[in-house]
TORTORBA-967404 format. One record per residue (C-alpha): residue number from 1; z, y, x. Coordinates in Angstrom, 3 decimals. Layout:
<pts>
PT|num|up|north|east
PT|NUM|Z|Y|X
...
</pts>
This chain:
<pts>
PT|num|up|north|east
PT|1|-76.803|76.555|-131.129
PT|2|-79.442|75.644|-128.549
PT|3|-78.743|78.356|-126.745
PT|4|-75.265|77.610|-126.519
PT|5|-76.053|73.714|-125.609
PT|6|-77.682|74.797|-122.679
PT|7|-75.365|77.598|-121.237
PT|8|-72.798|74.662|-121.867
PT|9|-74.969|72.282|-119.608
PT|10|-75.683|74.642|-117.022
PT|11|-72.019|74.864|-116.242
PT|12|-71.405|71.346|-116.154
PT|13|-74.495|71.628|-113.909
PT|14|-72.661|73.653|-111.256
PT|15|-69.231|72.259|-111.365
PT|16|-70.792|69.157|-110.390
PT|17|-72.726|70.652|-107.595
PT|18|-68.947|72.225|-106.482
PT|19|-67.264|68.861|-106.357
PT|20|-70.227|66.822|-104.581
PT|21|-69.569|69.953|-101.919
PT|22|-66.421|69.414|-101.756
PT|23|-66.249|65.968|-101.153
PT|24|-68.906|65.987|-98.575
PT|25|-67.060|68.459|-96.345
PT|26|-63.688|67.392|-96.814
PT|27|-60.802|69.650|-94.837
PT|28|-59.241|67.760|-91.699
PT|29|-55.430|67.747|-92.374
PT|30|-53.292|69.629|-90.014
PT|31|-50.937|67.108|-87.874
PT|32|-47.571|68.662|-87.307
PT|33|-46.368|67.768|-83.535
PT|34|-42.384|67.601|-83.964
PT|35|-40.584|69.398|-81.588
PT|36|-37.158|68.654|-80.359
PT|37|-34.456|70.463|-82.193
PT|38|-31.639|71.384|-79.054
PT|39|-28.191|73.231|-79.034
PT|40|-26.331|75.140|-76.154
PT|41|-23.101|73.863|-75.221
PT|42|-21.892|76.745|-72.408
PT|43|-19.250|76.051|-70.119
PT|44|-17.334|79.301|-68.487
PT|45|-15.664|78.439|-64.886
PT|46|-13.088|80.297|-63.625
PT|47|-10.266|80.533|-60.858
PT|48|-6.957|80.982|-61.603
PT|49|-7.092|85.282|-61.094
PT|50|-9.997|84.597|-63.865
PT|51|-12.701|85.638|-61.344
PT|52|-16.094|83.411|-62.008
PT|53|-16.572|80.139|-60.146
PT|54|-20.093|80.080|-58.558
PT|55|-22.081|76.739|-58.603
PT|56|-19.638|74.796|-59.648
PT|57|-20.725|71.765|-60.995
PT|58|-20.527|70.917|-64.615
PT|59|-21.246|67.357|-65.860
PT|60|-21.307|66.454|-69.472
PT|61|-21.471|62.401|-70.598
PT|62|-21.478|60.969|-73.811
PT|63|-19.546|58.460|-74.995
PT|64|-22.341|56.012|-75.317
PT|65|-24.122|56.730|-71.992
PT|66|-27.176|58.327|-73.536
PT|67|-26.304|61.838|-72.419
PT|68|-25.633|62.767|-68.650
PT|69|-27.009|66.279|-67.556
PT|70|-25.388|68.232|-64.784
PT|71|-25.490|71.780|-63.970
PT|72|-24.536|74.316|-61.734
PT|73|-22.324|77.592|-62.500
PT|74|-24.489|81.002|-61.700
PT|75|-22.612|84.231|-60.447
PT|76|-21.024|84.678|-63.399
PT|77|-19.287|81.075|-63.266
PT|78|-21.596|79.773|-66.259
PT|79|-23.591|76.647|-67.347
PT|80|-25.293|76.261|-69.735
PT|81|-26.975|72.189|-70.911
PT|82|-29.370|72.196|-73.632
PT|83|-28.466|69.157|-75.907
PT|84|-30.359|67.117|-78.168
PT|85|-29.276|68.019|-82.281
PT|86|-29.397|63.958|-82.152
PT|87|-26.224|64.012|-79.846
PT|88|-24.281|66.130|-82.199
PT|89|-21.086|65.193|-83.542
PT|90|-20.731|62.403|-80.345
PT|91|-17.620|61.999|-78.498
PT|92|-18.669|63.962|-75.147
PT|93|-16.751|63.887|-71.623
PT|94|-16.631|67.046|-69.794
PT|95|-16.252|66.626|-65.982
PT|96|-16.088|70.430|-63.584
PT|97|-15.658|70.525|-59.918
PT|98|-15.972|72.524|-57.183
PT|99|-15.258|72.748|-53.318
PT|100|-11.446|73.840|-52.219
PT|101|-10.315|73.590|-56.323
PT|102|-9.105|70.820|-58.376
PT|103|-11.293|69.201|-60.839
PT|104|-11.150|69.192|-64.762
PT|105|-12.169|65.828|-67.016
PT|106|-11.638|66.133|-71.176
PT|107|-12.988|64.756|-74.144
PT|108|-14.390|66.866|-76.602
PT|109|-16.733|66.512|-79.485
PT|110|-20.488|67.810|-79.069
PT|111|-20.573|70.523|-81.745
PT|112|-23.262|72.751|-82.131
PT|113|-22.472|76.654|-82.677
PT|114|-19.363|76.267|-80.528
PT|115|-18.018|78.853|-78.880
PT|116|-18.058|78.409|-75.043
PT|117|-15.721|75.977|-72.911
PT|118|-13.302|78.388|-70.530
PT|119|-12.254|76.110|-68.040
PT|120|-10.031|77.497|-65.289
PT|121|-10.307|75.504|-61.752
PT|122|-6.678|75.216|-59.918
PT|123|-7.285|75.633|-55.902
PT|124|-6.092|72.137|-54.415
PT|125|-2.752|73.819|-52.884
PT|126|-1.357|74.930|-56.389
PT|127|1.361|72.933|-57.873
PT|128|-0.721|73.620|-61.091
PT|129|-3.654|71.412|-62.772
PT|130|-6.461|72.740|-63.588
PT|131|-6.875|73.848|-67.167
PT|132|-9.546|74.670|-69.983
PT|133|-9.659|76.665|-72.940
PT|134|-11.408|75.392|-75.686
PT|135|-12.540|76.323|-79.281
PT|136|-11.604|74.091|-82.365
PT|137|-12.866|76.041|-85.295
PT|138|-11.373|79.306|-85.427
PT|139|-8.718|78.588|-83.153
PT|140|-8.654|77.694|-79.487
PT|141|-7.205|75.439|-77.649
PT|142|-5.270|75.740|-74.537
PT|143|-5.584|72.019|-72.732
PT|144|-2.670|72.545|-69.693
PT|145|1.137|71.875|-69.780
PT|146|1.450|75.436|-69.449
PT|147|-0.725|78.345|-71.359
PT|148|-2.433|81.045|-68.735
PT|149|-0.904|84.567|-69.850
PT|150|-4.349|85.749|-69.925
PT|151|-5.152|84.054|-73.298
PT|152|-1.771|84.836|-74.646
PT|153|-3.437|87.754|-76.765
PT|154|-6.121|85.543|-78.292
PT|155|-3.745|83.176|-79.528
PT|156|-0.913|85.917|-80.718
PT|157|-3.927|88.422|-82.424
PT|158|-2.163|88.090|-85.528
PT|159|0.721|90.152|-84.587
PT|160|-1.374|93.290|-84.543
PT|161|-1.255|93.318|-88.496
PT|162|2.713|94.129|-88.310
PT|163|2.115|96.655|-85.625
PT|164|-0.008|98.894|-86.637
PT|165|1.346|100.261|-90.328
PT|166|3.816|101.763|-88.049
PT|167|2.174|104.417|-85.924
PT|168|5.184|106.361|-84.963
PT|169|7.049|103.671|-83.354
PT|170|5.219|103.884|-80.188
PT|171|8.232|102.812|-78.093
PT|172|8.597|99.589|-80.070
PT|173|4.816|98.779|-79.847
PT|174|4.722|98.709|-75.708
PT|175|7.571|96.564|-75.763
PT|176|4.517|93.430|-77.232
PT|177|3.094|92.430|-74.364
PT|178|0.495|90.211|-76.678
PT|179|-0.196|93.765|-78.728
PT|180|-0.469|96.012|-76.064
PT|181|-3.982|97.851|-76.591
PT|182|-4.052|101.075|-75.362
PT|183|-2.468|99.371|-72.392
PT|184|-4.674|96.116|-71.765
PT|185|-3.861|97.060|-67.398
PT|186|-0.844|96.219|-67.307
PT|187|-1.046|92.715|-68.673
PT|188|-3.323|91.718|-65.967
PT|189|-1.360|93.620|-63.017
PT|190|2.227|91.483|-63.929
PT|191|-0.079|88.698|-63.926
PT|192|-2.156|88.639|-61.602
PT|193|0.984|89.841|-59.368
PT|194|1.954|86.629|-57.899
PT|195|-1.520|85.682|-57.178
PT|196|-1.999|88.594|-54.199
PT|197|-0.291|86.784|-52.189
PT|198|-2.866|84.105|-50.666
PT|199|-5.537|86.460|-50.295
PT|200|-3.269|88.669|-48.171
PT|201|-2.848|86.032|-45.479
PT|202|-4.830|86.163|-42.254
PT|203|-8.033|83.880|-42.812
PT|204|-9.506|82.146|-39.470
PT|205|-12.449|80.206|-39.262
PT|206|-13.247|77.315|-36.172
PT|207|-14.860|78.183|-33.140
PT|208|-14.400|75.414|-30.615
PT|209|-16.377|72.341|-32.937
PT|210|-14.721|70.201|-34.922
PT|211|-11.111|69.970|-33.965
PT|212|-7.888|67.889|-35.118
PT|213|-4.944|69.432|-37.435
PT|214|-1.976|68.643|-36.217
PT|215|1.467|67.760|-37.436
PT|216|3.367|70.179|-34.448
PT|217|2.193|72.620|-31.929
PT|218|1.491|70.645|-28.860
PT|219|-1.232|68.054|-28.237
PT|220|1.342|65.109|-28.360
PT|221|1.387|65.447|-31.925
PT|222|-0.322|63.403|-34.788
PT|223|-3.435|64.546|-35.922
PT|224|-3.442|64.334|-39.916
PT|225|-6.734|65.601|-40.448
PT|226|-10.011|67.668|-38.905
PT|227|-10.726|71.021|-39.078
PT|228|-14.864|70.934|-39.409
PT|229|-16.570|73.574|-37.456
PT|230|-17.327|76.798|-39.144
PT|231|-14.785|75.611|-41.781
PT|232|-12.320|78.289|-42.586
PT|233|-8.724|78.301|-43.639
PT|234|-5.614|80.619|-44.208
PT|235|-2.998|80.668|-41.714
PT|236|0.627|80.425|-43.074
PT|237|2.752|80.252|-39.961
PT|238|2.805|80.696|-35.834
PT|239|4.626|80.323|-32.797
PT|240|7.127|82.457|-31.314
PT|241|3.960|84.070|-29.170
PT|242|1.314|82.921|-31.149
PT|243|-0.008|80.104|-29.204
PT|244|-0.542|78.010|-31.682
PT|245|-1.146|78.667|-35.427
PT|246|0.030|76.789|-38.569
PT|247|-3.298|76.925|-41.431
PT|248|-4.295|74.967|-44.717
PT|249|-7.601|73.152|-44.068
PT|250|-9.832|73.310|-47.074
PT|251|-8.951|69.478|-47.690
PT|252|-5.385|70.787|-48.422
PT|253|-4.078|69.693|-45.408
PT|254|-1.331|72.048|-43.293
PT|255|-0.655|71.292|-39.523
PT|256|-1.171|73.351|-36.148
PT|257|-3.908|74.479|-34.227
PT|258|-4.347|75.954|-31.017
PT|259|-4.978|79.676|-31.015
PT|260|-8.220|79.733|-28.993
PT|261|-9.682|77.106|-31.329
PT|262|-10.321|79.298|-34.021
PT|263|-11.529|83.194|-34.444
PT|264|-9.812|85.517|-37.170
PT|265|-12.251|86.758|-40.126
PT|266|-9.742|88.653|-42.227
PT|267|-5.620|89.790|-42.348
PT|268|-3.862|90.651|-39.448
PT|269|-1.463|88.138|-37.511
PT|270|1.158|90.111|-36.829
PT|271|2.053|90.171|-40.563
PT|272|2.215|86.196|-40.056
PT|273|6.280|84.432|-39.913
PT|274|6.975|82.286|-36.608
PT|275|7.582|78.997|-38.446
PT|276|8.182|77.371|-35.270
PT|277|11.181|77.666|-33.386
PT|278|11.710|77.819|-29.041
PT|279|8.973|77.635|-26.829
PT|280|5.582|75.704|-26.473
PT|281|3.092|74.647|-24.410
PT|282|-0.204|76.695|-24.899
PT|283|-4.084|74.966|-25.234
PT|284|-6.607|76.093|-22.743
PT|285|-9.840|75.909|-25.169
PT|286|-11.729|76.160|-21.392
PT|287|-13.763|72.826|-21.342
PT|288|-9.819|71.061|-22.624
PT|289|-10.784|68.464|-25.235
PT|290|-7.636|67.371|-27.603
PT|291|-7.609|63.721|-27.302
PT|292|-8.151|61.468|-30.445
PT|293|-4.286|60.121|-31.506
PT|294|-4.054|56.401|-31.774
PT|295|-5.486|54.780|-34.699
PT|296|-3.494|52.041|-36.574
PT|297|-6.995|50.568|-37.854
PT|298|-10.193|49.645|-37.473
PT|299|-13.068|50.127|-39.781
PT|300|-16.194|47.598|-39.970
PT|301|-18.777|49.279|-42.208
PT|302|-21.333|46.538|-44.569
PT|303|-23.974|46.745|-46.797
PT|304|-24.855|45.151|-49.877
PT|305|-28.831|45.342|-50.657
PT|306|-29.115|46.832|-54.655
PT|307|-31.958|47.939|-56.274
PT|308|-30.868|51.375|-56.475
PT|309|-32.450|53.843|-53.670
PT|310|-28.077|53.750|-51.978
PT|311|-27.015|50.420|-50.933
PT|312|-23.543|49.206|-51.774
PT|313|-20.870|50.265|-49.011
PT|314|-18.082|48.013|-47.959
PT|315|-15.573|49.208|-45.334
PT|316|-13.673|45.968|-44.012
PT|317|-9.932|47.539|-42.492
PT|318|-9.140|45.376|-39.468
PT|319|-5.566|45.760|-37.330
PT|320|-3.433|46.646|-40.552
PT|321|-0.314|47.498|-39.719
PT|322|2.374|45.793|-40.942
PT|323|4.463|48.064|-42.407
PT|324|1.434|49.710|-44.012
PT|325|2.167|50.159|-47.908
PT|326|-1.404|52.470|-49.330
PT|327|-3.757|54.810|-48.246
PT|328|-5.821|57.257|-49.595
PT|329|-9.590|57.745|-48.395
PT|330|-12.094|60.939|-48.906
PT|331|-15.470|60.324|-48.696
PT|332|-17.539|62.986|-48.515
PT|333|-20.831|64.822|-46.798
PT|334|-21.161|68.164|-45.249
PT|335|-23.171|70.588|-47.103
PT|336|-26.318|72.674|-45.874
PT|337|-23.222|75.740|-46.701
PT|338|-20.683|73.831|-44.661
PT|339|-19.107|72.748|-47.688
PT|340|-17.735|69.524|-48.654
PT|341|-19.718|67.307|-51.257
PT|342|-17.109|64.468|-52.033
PT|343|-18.164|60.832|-53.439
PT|344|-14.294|59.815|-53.326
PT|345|-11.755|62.951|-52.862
PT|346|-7.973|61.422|-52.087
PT|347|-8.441|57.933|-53.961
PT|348|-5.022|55.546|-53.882
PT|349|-5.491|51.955|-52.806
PT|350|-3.580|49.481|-51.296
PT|351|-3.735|46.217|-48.866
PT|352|-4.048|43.784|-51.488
PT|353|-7.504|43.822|-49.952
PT|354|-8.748|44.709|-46.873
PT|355|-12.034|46.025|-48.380
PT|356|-12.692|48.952|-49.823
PT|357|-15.991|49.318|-52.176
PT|358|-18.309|52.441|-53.076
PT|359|-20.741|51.288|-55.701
PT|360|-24.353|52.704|-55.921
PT|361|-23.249|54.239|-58.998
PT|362|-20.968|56.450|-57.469
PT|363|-23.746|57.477|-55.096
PT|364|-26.083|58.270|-58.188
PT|365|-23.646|59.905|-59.894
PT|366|-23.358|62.517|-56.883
PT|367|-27.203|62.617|-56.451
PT|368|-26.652|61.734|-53.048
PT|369|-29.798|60.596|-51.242
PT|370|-30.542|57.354|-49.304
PT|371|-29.667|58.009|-45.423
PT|372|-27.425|60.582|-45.870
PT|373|-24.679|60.818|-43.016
PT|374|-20.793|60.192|-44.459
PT|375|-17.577|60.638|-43.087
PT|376|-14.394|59.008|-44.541
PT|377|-11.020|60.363|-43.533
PT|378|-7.998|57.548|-44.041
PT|379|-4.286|58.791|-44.326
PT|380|-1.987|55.464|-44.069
PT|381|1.728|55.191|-45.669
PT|382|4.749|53.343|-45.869
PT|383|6.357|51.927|-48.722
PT|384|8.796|55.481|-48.344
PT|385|5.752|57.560|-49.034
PT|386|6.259|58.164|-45.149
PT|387|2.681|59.318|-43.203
PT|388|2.823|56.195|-40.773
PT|389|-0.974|57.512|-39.283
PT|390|-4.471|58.979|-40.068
PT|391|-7.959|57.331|-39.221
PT|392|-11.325|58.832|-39.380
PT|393|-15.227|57.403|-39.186
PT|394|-18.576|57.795|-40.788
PT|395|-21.563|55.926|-41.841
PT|396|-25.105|56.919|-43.272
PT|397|-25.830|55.826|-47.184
</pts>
């Protein structure tokens, strides 16, 4: 018995020592750093042929102004914005854009594991809109008036079910357009068949500076617009000899130009229509300058002091004229690419006012820097919708 008595107390001898160890030496406990949890949401931009978009800009809001990234498209036309998982499930607004094509706005909800947004950018002299494809689930979504044939498959997949059990009716099968596998050529050739035609017209790009566009072939006429230097453009119709040439600026605007104002970078001419009856009177690009047309207005440009690094702009109109209904204004700077980087592209407003306001927030929102040079192009109208003139200045942000 004594024997066992002290085995028993040299135990409860060491266990003791153990737990005074252990409580002079206590373990630090690890601190876990949280790390933001983020989603992809992957935008796809395309033209209308479905060839990728490059840096076109994608914008995503949310609906409570706590989200607004921007990014641009690579050479494969995507974007991709990493989104906070605390976002999820918010009402988002999608904005795309990009020089010569028509932009894209929706609304869509900011759902993780969704498929990417196919949006397909209209060029700004189709009678189209621009359109997006976009992934609800397990089905998508064509947002346009009218579906692009080149989803037309996706959406009819199910038909393949009640094709295939028959594998002897071959005949029957090609007739499917939506089921036509072994085939998938031809779908895109009928398709993409009326769509050859604008890259197969002569493209020209300016030589002589920056130059007017005209609304006839002679230096009498209107000017409704400039043609930038180093801009280029397609050219859709000529004079009898060629003298002049009629072209689509990249604004969207279609007059005349002289011939000797601009060089030819691809197409041939000769394949061009004479869209001009009789006889003109041919520009001498030799030192001749094309006069500025008469303006109907005058511009006085103010600024408002903000605390924002872009002031307020105000342009005052003076010498309205008075049958002068609207007009619509583009604002916009030129590019290190001699592109066009728009703050306002064609807005409407009228001469209830003769100001016209660009907040700093539109600046911001365009990540346009303080002294950065503008120009604004003015089209005026009458209450027929009828071009009464076109005005043009500039200022610096």
């Amino acid at each position: 018995m004594k024997r066992e008595h002290r085995y028993t107390l040299l135990c409860l001898f060491w266990i003791g020592i153990i737990i005074i160890l252990g409580a002079c030496d206590p373990q630090p406990t690890p601190i876990s750093v949280p790390t933001p949890s983020l989603f992809r949401f992957q935008v796809k931009v395309m033209d209308a042929d479905g060839n990728p978009i490059q840096r076109a800009r994608v914008e995503l809001l949310s609906d409570n102004n706590m989200l607004a990234l921007t990014r641009l498209t690579d050479n494969l036309g995507n974007a991709v914005i990493k989104i906070d998982e605390a976002q999820a499930g918010e009402i988002g607004e999608l904005l795309v854009s990009a020089d010569n094509y028509k932009s894209y706005r929706q609304y869509l909800n900011l759902e993780k594991n969704r498929l990417p947004v196919q949006v397909i950018l209209e060029s700004v002299t189709s009678g189209s809109q621009s359109q997006a494809v976009i992934n609800e689930g397990a089905e998508e979504v064509v947002v346009t008036s009218q579906p692009t044939p080149i989803y037309t498959p996706l959406l009819t997949s199910t038909d393949i079910p009640t094709v295939q059990p028959t594998e002897t009716a071959t005949p029957t099968a090609t007739f499917v357009p939506p089921t036509i596998a072994p085939t998938p050529t031809v779908t895109p050739t009928s398709t993409n068949t009326p769509t050859l035609m604008p890259p197969e017209q002569p493209r020209v790009k300016v030589v002589a500076g920056n130059i007017y566009v005209l609304t006839g072939p002679d230096t009498g006429n209107l000017a409704i617009g400039t043609f930038l230097y180093q801009e280029e453009g397609k050219v859709v119709g000529k004079t009898e000899r060629g003298e002049w040439l009629e072209i689509i600026a990249p604004d969207g605007k279609q007059g005349w130009v002289a011939s000797c104002q601009i060089e030819l970078i691809s197409g041939d001419l000769a394949n061009v229509p004479q869209s001009w009856p009789g006889s003109v009177t041919p520009l001498l690009c030799d030192g001749t300058i094309i006069p500025p047309p008469p303006s109907c207005l005058t511009a006085v440009i103010e600024r408002q002091q903000s605390t924002l690094p872009v002031n307020t702009v105000v342009i005052q109109w003076q010498n309205i004229p008075v049958n002068a209904a609207y007009y619509t204004i583009s604002v916009y700077t030129i590019t290190n690419t001699s592109g066009k980087a728009y703050v306002k592209e064609l807005d409407r407003a009228d001469f209830g006012t003769p100001n016209y306001t660009i907040g700093d927030w539109e600046f911001d929102l365009n990540h346009i820097a303080s002294g950065t040079p503008f120009i604004f192009d003015v089209t005026v109208y009458d209450a027929a919708n009828n071009v009464i003139c076109t005005f043009s200045g500039n200022f610096t942000a």
